[in-house]
C-alpha positions in Angstrom: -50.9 163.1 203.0 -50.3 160.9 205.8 -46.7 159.9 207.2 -47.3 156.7 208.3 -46.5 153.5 206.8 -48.2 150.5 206.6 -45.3 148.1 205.6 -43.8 145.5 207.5 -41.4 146.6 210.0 -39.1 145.0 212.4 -41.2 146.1 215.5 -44.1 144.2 213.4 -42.3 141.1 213.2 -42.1 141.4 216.8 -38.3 142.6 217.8 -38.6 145.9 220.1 -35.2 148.1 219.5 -36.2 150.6 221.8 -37.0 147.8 224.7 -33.1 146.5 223.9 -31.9 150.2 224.3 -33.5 150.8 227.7 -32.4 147.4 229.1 -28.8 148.3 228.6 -29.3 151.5 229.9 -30.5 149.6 232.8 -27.8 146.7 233.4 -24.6 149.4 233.0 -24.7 150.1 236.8 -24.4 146.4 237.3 -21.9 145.8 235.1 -19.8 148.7 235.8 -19.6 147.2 239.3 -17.4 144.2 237.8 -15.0 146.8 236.2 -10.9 145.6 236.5 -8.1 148.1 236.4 -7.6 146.3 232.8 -10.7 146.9 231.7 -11.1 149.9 228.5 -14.1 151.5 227.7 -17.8 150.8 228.3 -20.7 149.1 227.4 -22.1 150.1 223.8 -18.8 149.3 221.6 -18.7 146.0 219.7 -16.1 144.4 221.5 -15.1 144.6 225.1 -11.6 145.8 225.6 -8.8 144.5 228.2 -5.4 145.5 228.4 -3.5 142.4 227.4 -0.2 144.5 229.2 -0.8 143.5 232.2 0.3 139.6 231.6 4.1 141.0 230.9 4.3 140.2 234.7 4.3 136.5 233.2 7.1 134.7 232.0 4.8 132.2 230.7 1.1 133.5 230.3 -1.5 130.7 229.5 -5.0 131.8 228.7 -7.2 129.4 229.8 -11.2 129.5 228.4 -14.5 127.9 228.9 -18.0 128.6 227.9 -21.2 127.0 229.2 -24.7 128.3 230.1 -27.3 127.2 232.7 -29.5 124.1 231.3 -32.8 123.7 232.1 -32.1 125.6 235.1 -33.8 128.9 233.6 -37.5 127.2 233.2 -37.6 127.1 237.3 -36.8 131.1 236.8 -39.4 131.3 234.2 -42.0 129.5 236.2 -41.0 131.6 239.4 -40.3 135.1 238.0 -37.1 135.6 239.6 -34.4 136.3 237.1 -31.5 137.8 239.3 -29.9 134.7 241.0 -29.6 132.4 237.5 -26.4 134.4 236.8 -24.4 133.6 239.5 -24.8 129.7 238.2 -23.4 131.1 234.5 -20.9 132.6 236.3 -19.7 129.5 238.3 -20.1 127.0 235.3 -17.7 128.8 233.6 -15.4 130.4 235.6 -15.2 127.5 238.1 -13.8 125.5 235.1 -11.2 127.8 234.2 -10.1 127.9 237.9 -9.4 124.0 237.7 -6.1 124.4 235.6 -5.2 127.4 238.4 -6.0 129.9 236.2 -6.8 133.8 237.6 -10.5 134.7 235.9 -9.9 138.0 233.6 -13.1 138.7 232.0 -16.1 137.4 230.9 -19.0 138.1 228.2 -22.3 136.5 228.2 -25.5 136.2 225.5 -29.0 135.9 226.7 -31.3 135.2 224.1 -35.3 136.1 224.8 -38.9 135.6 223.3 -39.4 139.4 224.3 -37.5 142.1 225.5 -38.7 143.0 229.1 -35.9 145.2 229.9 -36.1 145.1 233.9 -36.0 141.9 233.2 -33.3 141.0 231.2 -31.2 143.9 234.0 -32.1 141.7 236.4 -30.3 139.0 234.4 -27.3 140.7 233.8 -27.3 142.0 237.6 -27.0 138.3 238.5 -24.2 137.7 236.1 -22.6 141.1 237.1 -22.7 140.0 241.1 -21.2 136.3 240.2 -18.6 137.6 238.0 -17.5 139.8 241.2 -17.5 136.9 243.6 -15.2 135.0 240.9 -13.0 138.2 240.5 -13.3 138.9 236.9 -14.9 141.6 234.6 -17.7 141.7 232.6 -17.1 143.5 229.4 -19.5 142.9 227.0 -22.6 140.4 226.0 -25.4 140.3 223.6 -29.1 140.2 224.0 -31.0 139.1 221.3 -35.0 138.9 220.7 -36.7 136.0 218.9 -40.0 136.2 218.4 -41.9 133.4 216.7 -39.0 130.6 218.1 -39.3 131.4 222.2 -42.3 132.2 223.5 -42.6 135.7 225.2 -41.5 134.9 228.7 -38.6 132.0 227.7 -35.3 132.9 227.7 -31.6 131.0 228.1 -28.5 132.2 229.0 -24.9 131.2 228.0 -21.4 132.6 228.6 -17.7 132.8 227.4 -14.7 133.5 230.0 -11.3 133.8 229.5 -8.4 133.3 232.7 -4.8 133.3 232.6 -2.3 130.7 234.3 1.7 130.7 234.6 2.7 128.1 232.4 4.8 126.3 235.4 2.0 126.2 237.6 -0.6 125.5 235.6 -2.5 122.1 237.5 -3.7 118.7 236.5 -3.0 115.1 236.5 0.5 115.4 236.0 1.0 116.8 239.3 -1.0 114.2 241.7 0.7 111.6 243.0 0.0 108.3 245.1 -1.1 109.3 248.7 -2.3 113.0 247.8 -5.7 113.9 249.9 -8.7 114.5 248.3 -10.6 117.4 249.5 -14.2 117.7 249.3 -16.2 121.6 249.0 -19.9 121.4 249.6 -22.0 122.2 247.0 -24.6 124.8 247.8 -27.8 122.6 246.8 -28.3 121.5 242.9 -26.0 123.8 241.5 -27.1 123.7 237.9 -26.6 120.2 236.7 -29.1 117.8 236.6 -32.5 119.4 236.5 -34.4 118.1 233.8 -34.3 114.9 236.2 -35.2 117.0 239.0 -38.0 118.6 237.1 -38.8 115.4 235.3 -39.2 113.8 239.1 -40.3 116.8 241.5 -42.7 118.1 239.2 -44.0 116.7 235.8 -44.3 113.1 238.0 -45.2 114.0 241.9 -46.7 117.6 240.6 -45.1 119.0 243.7 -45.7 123.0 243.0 -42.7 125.5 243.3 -44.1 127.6 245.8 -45.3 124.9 248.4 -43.0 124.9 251.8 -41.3 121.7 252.3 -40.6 121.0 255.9 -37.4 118.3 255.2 -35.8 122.0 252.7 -36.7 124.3 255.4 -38.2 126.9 252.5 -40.4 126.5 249.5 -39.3 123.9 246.8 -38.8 126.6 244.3 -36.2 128.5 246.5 -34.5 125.4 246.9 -34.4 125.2 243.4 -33.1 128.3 242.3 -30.3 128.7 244.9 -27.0 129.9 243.3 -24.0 127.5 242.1 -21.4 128.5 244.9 -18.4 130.2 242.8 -15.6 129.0 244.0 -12.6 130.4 242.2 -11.2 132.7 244.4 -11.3 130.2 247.1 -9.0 127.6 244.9 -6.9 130.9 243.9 -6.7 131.3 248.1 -5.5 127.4 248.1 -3.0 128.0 245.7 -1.9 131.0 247.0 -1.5 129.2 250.8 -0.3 125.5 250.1 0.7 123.0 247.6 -2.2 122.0 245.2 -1.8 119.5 242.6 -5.4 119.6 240.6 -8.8 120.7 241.3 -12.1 119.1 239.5 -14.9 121.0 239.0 -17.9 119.0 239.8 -20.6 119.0 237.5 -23.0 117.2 234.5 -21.7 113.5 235.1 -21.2 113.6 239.0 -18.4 113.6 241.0 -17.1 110.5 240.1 -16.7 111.2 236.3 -15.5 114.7 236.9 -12.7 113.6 239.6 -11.5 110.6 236.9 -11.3 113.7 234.7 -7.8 115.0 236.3 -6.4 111.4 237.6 -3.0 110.4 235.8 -3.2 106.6 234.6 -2.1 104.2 236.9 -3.7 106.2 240.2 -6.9 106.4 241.3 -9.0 107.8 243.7 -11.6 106.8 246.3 -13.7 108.6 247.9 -15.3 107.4 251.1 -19.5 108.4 251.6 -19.4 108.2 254.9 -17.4 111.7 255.3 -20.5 113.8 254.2 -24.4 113.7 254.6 -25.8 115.6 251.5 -28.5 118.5 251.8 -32.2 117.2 251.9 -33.3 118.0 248.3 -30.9 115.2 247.0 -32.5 113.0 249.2 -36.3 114.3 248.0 -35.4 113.6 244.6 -33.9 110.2 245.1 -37.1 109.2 246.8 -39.7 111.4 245.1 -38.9 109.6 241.3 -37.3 106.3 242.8 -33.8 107.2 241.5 -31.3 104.6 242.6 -27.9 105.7 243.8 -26.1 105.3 241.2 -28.1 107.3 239.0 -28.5 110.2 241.1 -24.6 110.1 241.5 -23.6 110.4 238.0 -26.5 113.4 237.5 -26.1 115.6 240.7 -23.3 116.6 242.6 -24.6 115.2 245.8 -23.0 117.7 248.0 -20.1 117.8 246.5 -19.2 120.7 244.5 -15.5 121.2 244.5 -12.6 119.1 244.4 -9.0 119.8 245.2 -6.3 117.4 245.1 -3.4 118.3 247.6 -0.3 116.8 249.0 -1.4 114.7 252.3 0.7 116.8 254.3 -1.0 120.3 252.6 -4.3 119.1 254.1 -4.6 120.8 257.3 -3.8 124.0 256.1 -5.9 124.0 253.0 -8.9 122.8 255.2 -8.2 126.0 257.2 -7.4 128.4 254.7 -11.3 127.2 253.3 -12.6 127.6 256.9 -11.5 131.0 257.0 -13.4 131.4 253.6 -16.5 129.8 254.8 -16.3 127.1 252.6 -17.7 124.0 254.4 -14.6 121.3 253.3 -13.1 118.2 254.4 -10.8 115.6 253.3 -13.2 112.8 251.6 -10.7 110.3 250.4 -6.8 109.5 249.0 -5.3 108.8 245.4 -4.3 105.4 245.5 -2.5 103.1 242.9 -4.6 101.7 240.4 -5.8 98.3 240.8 -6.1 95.7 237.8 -10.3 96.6 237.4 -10.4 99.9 238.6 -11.2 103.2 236.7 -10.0 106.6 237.3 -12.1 107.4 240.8 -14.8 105.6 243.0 -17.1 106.6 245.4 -17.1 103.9 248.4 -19.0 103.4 251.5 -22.3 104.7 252.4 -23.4 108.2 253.5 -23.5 109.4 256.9 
């Protein structure tokens, strides 16, 4: 009599438990490398573990939390096969949010959802994740991969993310702290980031059909590297800032622009301008605005335009927090002033015209 059965299974319906097995046999290295002092246990459990003790050195402790994912961002992986970069830009939408309120990142966990388990694959994912979440100083400590057959096709994916940081409750930052004359403080982006790119893909290559793998002489690379370079993480350099000088707020630059996202920490009855003129942004803003026709103000509230960063400091703060970025290698510079709020104005502007 034969042992095998002809039933449905769940490897039928297209879910491979073994594939799951191997690929978080394969992402532990990368994770452990994220591993905090505060940290308990492994991968494998069904919650990640950290040792809450170590906020007794608080008097205050605020837990400050954000979760995002990528956007379309993950098709350009897709398209490209290269899946080990679109973590660092999970990393940075999250745990350059929590930064903004001054908040030291703790841990993280993320959930990538997939057509079909590949498991090198879905390490290289988590590798990604587990190399931003170092740059941003916080732990990994648990995630969840899950295989849907039938809704993603076999090579589709997404990614999202949950963090969690922890801010003394008499230094946490925001609007309450900025005041008329305070310099605004500009951090270059490091390209896209990932806001924004179902216009760029709309434009670059569903309209001009420009393919991914084609040099472009004005990006210095091929379109698709261009595309897939990592959101710059910048919370340990705002935890440097803090640490060397008076800041007042930072504002995290992303879906809406940088105008939106500074309005986003001014107090009513200030506002802030920001001058053009004190930054030229990279060439791919300028090949989208062209490519698809997009008129300024458009591509202003939908990219970052070389702007990824903001942080809000006393006038007299400047010069050092310029330097302690230098230091960093954080390209930075002062790009405007909080002003009093004028009669028509909104919360920020952007004035002038690029270098």
């Amino acid at each position: 009599m034969s042992s095998e059965t002809t039933g449905a299974s769940y490897a039928s319906a297209g879910v491979d438990i073994e594939a799951g097995d191997r690929a978080v046999e394969l992402m532990k290295e990368w994770v452990k490398k994220t591993r905090r002092a505060e940290v308990l246990g492994g991968l494998g459990g069904f919650a990640g573990l950290f040792d809450a003790s170590a906020l007794k050195r608080y008097e205050r402790p605020l837990l400050a939390s954000a979760t995002d994912g990528v956007g379309t961002k993950v098709d350009i992986a897709r398209r490209l096969g290269v899946y080990d970069t679109i973590g660092h830009d999970l990393v940075a939408m999250v745990m350059d949010d929590i930064v903004v309120c001054g908040a030291e990142p703790l841990f993280m966990t993320d959930y990538i959802c997939v057509g079909k388990v590949h498991p090198e694959r879905v390490a290289a994912i988590v590798k990604g994740i587990a190399e931003g979440c170092v740059l941003a100083g916080c732990a990994l400590i648990g995630g969840e991969t899950a295989e849907h057959p039938g809704l993603l096709g076999e090579d589709d994916f997404d990614v999202a993310g949950a963090g969690t940081g922890v801010v003394e409750a008499d230094r946490l930052l925001g609007p309450e702290r900025i005041r008329k004359g305070d310099a605004v403080i500009a951090m270059a982006s490091s390209g896209l980031h990932s806001n924004g790119y179902s216009l760029v893909r709309h434009v670059l290559l569903d309209q001009a059909g420009l393919p991914l793998e084609a040099h472009v002489e004005d990006l210095g690379r091929t379109l698709g590297e261009e595309l897939l370079e990592p959101t710059r993480i910048y919370s340990l350099d705002c935890l440097a800032l803090i640490r060397t000088t008076e800041v007042h707020a930072f504002s995290h630059v992303t879906g809406g622009g940088l105008a939106a996202n500074l309005a986003r920490v001014i107090p009513d009855g200030l506002h802030a301008v920001v001058d053009r003129a004190t930054w030229t942004p990279a060439p791919v803003f300028d090949l989208v605005a062209k490519t698809g026709g997009v008129e300024r103000l458009e591509l202003e509230k939908t990219l970052n335009v070389g702007v990824g960063m903001i942080a809000i400091v006393p006038e007299e703060s400047a010069d050092v927090a310029l330097a302690t970025l230098a230091d960093r290698g954080v390209d930075a510079w002062v790009a405007g002033e909080i002003t009093d709020r004028g009669e028509h104005t909104t919360g920020a502007a952007l004035v002038g015209d690029h270098a």
